[in-house]
TORRO-759473 format. One record per residue: x, y, z of N, C-alpha, C in turn; residue in three letters. Coordinates in steps of 0.05 Angstrom, whole numbers, padded with zeros to 5 digits, always signed. Each point is the difference from the previous one (the first is absolute). Example, Ala and Ser with C-alpha at 12.3 -4.5 7.8 and 13.67 -1.06 7.14 Angstrom:
2
+00264-00114+00156-00018+00024+00000+00018+00024+00000ALA-00007+00021-00014+00016+00024+00001-00015+00022+00014SER
***
This chain:
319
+00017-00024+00000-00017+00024+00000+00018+00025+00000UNK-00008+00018-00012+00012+00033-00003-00001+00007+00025UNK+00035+00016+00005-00007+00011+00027-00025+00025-00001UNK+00001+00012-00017-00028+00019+00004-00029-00017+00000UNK-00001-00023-00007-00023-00014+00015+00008-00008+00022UNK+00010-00009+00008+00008-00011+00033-00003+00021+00016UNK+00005+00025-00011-00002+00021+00025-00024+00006+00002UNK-00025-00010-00016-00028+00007+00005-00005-00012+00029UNK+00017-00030+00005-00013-00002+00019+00013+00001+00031UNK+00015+00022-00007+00016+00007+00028-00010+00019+00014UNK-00021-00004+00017-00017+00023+00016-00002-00003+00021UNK+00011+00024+00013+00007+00007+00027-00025-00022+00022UNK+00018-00010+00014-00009-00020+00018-00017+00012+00022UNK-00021-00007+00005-00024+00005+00021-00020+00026-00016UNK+00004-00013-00022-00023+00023-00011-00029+00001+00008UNK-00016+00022-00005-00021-00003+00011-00015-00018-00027UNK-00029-00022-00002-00010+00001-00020-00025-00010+00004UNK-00019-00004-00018-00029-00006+00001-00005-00028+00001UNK-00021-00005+00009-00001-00026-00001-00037-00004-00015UNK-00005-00025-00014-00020-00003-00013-00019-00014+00025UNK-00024+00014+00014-00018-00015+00012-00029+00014-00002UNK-00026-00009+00005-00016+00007+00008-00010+00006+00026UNK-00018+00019+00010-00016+00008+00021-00014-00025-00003UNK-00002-00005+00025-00013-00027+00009-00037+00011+00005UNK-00020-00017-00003-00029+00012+00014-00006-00007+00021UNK-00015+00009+00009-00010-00002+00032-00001-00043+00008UNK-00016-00014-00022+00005-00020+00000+00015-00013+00005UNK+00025+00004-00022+00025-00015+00000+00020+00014+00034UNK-00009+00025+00005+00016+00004+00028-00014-00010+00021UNK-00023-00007-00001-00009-00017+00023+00016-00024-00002UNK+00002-00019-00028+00013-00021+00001+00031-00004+00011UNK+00009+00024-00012+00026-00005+00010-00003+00007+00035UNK-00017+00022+00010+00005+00005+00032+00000-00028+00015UNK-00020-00022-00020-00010-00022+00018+00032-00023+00000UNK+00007+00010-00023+00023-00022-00003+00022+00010+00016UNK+00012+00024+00001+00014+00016+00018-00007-00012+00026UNK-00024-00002+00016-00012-00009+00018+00014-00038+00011UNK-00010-00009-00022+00013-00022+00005+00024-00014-00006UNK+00019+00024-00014+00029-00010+00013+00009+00003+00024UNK-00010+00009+00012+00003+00007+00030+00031+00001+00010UNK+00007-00023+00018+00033+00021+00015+00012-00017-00025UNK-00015-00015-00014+00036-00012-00025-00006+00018-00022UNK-00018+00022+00007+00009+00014-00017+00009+00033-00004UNK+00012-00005+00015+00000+00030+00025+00031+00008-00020UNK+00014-00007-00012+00022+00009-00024-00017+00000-00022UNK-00012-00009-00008-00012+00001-00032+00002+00034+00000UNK-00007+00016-00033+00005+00028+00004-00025+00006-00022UNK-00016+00016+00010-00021+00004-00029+00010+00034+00001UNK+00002+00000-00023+00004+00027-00012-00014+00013-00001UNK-00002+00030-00003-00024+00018-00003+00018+00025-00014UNK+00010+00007-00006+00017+00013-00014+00028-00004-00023UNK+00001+00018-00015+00024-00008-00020+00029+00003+00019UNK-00009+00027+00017+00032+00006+00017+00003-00030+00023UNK-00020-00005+00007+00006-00027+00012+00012-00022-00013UNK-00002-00003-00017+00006-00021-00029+00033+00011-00002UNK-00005+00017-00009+00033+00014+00002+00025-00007+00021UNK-00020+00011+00030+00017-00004+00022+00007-00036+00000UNK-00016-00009-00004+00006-00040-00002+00023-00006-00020UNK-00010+00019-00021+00029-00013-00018+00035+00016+00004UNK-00013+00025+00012+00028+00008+00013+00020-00020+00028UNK-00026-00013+00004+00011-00012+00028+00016-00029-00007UNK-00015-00005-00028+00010-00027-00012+00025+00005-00010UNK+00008+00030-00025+00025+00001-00006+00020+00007+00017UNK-00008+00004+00026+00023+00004+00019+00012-00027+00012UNK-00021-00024+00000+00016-00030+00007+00019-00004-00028UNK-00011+00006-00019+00016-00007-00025+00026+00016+00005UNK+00000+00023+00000+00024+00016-00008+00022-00003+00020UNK-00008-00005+00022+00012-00012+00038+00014-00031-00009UNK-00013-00011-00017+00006-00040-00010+00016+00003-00021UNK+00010-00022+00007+00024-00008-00023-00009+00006-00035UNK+00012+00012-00025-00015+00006-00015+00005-00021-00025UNK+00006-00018+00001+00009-00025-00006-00027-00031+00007UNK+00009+00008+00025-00021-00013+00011-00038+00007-00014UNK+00004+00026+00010-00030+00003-00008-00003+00002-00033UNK+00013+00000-00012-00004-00002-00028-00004-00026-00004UNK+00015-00030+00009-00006-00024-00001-00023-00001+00012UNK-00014+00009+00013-00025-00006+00006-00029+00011-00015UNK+00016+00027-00012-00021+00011-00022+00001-00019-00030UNK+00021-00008+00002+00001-00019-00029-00007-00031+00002UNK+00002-00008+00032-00016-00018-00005+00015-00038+00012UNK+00025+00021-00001+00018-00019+00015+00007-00001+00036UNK-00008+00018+00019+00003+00003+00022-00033+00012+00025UNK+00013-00002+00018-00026+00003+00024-00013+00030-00005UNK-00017+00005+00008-00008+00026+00006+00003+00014+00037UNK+00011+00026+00003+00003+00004+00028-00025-00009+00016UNK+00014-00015+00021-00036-00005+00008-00009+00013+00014UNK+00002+00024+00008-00024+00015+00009-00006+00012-00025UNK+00004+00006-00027-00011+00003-00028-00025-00021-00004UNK+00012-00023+00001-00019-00022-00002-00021-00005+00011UNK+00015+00001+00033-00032+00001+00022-00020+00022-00015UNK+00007+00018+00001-00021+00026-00008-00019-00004-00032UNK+00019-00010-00012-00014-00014-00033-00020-00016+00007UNK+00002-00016+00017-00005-00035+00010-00035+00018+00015UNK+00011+00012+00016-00026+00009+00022-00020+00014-00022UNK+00015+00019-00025-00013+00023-00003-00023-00018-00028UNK+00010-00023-00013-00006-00013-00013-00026-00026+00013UNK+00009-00002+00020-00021-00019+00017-00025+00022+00009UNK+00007+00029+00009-00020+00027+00000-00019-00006-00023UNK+00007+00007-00027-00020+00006-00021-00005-00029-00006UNK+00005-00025+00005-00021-00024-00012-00017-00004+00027UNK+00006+00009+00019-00028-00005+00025-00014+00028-00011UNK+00004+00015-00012-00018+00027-00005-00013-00005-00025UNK+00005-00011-00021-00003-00018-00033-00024-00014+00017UNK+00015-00025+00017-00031-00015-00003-00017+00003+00016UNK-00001+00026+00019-00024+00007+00019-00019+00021-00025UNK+00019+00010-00021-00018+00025-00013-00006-00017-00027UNK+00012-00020-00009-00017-00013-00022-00014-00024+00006UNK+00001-00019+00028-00014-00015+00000+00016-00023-00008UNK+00034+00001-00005+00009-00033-00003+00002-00014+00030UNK-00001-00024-00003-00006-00009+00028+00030-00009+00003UNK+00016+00000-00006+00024-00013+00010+00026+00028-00009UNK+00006+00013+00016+00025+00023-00007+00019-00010-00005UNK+00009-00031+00005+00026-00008-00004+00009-00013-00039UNK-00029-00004+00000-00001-00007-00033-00002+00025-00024UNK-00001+00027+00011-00004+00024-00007+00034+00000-00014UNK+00018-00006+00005+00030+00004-00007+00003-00027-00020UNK+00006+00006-00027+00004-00021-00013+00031-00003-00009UNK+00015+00020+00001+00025+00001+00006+00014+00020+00005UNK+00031-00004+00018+00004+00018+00015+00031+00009-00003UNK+00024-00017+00015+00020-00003+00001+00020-00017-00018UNK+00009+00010-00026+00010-00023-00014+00034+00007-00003UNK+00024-00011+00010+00029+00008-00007+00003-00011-00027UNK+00019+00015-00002+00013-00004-00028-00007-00022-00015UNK+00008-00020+00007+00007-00030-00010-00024-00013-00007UNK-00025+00009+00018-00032+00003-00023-00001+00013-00020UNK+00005+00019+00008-00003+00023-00019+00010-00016-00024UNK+00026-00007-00007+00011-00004-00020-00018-00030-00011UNK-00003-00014+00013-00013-00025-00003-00028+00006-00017UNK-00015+00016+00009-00018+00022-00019+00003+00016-00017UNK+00025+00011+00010+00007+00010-00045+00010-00020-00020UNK+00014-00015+00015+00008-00023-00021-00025-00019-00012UNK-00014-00010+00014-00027-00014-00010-00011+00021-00022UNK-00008+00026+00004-00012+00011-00018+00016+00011-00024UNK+00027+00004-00003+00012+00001-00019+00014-00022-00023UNK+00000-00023+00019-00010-00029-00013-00021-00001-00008UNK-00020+00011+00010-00026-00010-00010-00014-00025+00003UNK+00009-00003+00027-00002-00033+00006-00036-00006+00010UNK-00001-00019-00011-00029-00019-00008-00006-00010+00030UNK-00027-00004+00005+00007-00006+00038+00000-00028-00003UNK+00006-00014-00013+00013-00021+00004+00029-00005+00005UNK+00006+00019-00007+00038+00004-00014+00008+00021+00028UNK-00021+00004+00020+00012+00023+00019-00016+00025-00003UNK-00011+00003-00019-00017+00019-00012-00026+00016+00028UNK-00003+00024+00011-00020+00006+00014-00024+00009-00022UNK-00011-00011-00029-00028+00016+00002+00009+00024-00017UNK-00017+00021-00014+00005+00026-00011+00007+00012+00022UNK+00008+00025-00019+00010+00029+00013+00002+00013-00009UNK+00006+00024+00014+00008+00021-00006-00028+00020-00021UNK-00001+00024-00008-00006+00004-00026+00008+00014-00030UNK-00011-00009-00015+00010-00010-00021+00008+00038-00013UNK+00018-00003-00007+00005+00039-00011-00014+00011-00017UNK-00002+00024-00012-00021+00011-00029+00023-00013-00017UNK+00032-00001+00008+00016-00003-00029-00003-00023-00010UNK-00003-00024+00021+00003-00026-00007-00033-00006-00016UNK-00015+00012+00008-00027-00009-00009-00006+00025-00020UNK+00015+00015-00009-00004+00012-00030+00013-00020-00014UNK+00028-00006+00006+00013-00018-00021-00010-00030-00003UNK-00011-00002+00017-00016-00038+00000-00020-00007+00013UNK-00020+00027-00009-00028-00006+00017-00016-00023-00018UNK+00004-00003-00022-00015-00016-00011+00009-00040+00009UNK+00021+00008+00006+00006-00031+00011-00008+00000+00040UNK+00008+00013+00011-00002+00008+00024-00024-00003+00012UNK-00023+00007-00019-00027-00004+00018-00020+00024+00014UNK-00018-00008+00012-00018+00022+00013+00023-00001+00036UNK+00005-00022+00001+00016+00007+00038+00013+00027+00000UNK+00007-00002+00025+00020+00033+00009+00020-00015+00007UNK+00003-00023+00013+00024-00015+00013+00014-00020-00017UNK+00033+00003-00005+00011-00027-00006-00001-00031+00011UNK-00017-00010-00006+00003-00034+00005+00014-00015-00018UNK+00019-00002+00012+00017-00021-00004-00003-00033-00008UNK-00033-00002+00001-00013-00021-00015-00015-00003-00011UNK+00002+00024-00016-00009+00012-00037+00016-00012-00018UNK-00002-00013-00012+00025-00009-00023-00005+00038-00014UNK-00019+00017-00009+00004+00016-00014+00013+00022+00021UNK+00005+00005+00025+00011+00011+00011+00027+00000+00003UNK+00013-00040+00001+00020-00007-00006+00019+00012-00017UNK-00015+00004-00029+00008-00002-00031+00019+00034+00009UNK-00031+00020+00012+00015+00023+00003+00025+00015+00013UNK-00008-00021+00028+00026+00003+00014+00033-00008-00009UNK-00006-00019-00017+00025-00009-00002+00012+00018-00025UNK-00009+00021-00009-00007+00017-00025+00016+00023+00011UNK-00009+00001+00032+00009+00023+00010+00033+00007+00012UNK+00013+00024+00004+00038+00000-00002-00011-00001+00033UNK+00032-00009+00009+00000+00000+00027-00015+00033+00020UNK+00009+00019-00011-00006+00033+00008-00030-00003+00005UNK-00019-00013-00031-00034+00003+00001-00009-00027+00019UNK+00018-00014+00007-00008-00020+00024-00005+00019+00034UNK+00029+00007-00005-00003+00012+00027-00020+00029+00006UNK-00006+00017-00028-00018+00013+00014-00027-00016-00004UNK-00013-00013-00012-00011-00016+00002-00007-00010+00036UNK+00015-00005+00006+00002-00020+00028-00001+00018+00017UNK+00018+00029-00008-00010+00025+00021-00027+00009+00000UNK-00009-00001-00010-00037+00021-00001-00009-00025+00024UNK-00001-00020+00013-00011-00006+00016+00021-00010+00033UNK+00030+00004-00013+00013-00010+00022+00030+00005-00002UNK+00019-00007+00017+00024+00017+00004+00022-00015-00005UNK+00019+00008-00005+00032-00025-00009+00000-00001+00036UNK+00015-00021+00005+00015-00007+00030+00020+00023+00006UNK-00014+00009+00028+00026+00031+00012-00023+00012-00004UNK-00027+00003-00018-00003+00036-00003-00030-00007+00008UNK-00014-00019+00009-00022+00002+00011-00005+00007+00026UNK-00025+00016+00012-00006+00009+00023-00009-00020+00016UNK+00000-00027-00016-00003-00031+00026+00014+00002+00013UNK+00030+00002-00005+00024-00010+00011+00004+00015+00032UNK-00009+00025-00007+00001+00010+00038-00019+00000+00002UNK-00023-00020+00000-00027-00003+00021-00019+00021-00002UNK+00019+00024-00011-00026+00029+00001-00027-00002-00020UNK+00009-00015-00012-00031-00007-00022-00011-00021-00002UNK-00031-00006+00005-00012-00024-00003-00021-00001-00023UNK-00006-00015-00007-00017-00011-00031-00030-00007+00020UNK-00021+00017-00006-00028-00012+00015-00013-00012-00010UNK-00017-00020+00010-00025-00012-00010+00015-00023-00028UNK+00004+00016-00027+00003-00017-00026+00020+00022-00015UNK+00026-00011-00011+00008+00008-00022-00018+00000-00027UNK-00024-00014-00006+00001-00004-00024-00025+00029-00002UNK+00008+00011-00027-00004+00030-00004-00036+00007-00004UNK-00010-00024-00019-00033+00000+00002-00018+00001+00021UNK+00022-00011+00019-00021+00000+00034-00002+00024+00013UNK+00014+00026-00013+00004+00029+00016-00021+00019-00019UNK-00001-00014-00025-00010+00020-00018-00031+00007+00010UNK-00014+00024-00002-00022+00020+00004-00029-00020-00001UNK+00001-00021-00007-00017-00019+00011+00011-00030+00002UNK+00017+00007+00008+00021-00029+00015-00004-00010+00031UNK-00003-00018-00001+00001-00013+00032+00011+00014+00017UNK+00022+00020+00000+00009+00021+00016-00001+00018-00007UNK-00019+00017-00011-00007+00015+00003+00000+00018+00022UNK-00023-00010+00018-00005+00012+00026+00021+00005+00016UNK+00023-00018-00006+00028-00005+00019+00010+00020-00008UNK+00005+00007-00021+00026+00021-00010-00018+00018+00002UNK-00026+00020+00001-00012+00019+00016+00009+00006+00026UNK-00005-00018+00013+00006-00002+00033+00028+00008-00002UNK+00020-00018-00009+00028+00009+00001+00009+00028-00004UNK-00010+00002-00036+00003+00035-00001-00009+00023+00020UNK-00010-00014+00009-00020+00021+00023+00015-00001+00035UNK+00012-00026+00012+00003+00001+00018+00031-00004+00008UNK+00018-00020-00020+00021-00008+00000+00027+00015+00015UNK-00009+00031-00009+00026+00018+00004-00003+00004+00037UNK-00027-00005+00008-00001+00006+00034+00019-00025+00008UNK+00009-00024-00015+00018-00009+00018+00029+00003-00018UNK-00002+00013-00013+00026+00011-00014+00010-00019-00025UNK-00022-00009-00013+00009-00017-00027-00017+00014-00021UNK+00016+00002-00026-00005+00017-00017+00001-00032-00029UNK-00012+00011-00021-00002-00017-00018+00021+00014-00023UNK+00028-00021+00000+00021+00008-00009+00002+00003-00036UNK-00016-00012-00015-00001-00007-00028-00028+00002-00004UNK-00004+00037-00013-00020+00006-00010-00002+00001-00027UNK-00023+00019-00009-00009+00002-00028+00017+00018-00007UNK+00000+00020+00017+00022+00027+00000+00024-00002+00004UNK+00007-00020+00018+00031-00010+00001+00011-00018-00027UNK-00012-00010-00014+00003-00008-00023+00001+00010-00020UNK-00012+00027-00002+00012+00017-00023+00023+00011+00001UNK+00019-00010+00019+00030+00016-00008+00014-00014-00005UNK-00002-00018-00035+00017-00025-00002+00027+00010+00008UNK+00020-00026-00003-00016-00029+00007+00000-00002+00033UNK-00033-00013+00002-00004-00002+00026-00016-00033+00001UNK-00011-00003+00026-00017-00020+00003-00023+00004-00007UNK-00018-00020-00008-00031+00011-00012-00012+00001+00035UNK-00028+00008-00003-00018+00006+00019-00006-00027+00010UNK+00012-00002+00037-00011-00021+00007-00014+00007+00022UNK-00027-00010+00004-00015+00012+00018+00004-00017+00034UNK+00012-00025-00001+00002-00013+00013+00023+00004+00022UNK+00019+00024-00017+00026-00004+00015+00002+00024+00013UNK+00006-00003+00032-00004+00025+00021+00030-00002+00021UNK+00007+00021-00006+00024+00003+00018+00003+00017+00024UNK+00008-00007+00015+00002+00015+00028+00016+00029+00002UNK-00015+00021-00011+00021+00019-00013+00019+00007+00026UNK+00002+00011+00023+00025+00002+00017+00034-00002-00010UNK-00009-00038-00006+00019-00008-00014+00012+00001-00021UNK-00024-00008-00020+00003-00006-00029+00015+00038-00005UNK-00014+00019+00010+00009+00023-00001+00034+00011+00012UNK+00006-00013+00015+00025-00004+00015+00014-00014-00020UNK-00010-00012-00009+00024-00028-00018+00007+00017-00023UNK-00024+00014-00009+00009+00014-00027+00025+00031-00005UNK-00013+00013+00036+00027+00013+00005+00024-00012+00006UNK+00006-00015+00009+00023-00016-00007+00007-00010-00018UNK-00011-00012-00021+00018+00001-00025+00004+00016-00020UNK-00022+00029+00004+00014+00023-00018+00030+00012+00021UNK-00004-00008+00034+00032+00015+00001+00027-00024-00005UNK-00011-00032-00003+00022-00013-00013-00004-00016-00019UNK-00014+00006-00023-00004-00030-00016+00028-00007-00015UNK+00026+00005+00002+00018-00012-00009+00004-00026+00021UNK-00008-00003+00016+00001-00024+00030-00022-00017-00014UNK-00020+00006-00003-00020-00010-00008+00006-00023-00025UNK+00002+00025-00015+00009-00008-00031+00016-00024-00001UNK+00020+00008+00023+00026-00031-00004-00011-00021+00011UNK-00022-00002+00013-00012-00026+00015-00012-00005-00021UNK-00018+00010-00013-00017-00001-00028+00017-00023-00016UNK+00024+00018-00018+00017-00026-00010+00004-00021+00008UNK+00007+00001+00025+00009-00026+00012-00024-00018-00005UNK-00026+00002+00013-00020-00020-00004+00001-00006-00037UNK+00007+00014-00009-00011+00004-00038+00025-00016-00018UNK+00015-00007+00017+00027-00006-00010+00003-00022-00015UNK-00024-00020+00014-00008-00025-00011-00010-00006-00025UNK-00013+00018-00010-00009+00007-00035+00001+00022-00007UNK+00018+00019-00011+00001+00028+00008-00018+00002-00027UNK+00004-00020-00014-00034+00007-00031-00024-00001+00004UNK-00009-00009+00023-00014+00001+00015-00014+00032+00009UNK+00020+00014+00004-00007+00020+00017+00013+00028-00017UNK+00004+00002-00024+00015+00011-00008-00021+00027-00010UNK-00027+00003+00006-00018+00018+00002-00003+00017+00016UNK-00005-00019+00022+00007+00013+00031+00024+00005+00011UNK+00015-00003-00008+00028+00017+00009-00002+00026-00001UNK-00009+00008-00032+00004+00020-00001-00027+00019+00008UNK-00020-00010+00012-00025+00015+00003-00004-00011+00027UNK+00007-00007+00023-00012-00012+00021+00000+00033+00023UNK+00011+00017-00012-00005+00023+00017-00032-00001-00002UNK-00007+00015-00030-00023+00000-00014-00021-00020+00017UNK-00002-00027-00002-00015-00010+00019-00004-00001+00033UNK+00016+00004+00003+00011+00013+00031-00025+00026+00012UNK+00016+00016-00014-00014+00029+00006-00028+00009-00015UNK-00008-00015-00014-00024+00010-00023-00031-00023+00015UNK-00002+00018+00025-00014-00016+00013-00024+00031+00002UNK-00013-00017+00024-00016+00026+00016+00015-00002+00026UNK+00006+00023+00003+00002+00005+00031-00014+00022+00013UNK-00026+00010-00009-00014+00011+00008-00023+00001+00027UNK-00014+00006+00005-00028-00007+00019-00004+00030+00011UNK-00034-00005+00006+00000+00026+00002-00020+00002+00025UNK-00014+00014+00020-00020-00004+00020-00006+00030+00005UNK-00027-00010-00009-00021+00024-00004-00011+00013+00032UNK
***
């Protein structure tokens, strides 16, 4: 990357900024008072937010364990290879167990612990998941099932073989034909619009969890979650999770497409990102190292993994 792009994303650490949430209604704050109610003394650390400067003050408190810790260390843990500080973690752990007892008192799922469909993945998943989908592996062969969705470029140039789907399945023989059609570069952004090379996902430090269903039809405007991703947009940011991969975060290629499912604990996720605009050369070299193993593989994201990094939302806002 150009150093005059790189310096876009060097911005002064503890900035103030917005965050995306809704005013909650009289309804939904009864629900949460009642749930507040019954965490009772185990939940006397949980933190519900009510302001952006509060939101702020949490993530100032988080980059001060970072900047105090080894910076080596905490970079192996943002990429996916090492622990997270644990009082970082405790606070993720509590603030994340907060909004699924608040999820299923205000939508009605009966079990909060099935609310999290995934959470914490290191590296060595991670990679186990890009490699299946850049194989294109069949779920017989190791294969998980489609993914991802499918780009305007790939389905201008081969919509007629490709189909009515939005997702690559890998057990389309006519999906097959395309992929294998495709250069290593249109694999990997391909594989980006729904997910991340190993090192640069927000799994790896715990701050982001996937709710309810990855798969994209179940969120849509009369989808089975529906009602969920209302509630979320509306209440999520009072325990300090923001929805990281929007419609608007996606217009600043190259980024991740819109996932409605995936909510990060901003404090952190916000903390992590000031730290690697003040070192991503630390970063960067852990990057290689995991990538070293197929560097044709990754030879897209080398040079753009800032780009996915920072081309998020880090917004929220409280009315």
């Amino acid at each position: 990357m150009p150093d005059a792009a790189k310096d876009r994303y060097k911005k002064p650490m503890y900035t103030r900024r917005q965050f995306v949430g809704i005013a909650t209604g009289v309804g939904t704050t009864l629900a949460l008072v009642a749930v507040s109610a019954a965490f009772g003394k185990a939940g006397a650390q949980r933190k519900t937010y009510t302001s952006q400067q509060e939101l702020v003050e949490a993530k100032n408190a988080i980059s001060e364990i970072l900047s105090s810790s080894d910076p080596v260390k905490t970079a192996a843990w943002i990429v996916g290879t090492g622990d997270a500080p644990t009082s970082v973690k405790t606070e993720m752990d509590q603030q994340l167990d907060a909004l699924t007892q608040a999820v299923a008192a205000g939508t009605g799922a009966k079990d909060p612990a099935s609310i999290v469909v995934s959470r914490t993945r290191d590296a060595a998943t991670q990679r186990r998941i890009w490699d299946r989908k850049y194989d294109f592996l069949r779920r017989g062969d190791g294969g998980a099932g489609t993914f991802g969705t499918i780009t305007e470029e790939s389905r201008g140039q081969y919509g007629d073989t490709l189909g009515a789907g939005i997702q690559w399945d890998p057990d389309n023989e006519a999906h097959r034909i395309v992929w294998s059609s495709l250069t290593p570069e249109q694999r990997q952004i391909e594989i980006l619009q729904t997910s991340t090379a190993p090192g640069v996902s927000q799994h790896h430090s715990g701050a982001a969890a996937d709710l309810f269903s990855t798969e994209p039809n179940d969120w849509s405007n009369n989808g089975p979650l529906a009602a969920q991703y209302t509630w979320l947009s509306r209440n999520a940011a009072r325990y300090g999770f923001i929805q990281t991969y929007t419609a608007s975060s996606a217009k600043d290629q190259p980024a991740v497409s819109a996932e409605p499912w995936h909510w990060a604990y901003a404090p952190v996720s916000e903390a992590i990102l000031d730290f690697i605009r003040a070192d991503p050369s630390t970063i960067r070299g852990q990057l290689e190292n995991l990538w070293n193993y197929a560097p044709g593989r990754y030879t897209y994201i080398h040079e753009n993994w800032q780009n996915y990094v920072f081309h998020v939302n880090e917004r929220a806002h409280f009315a």
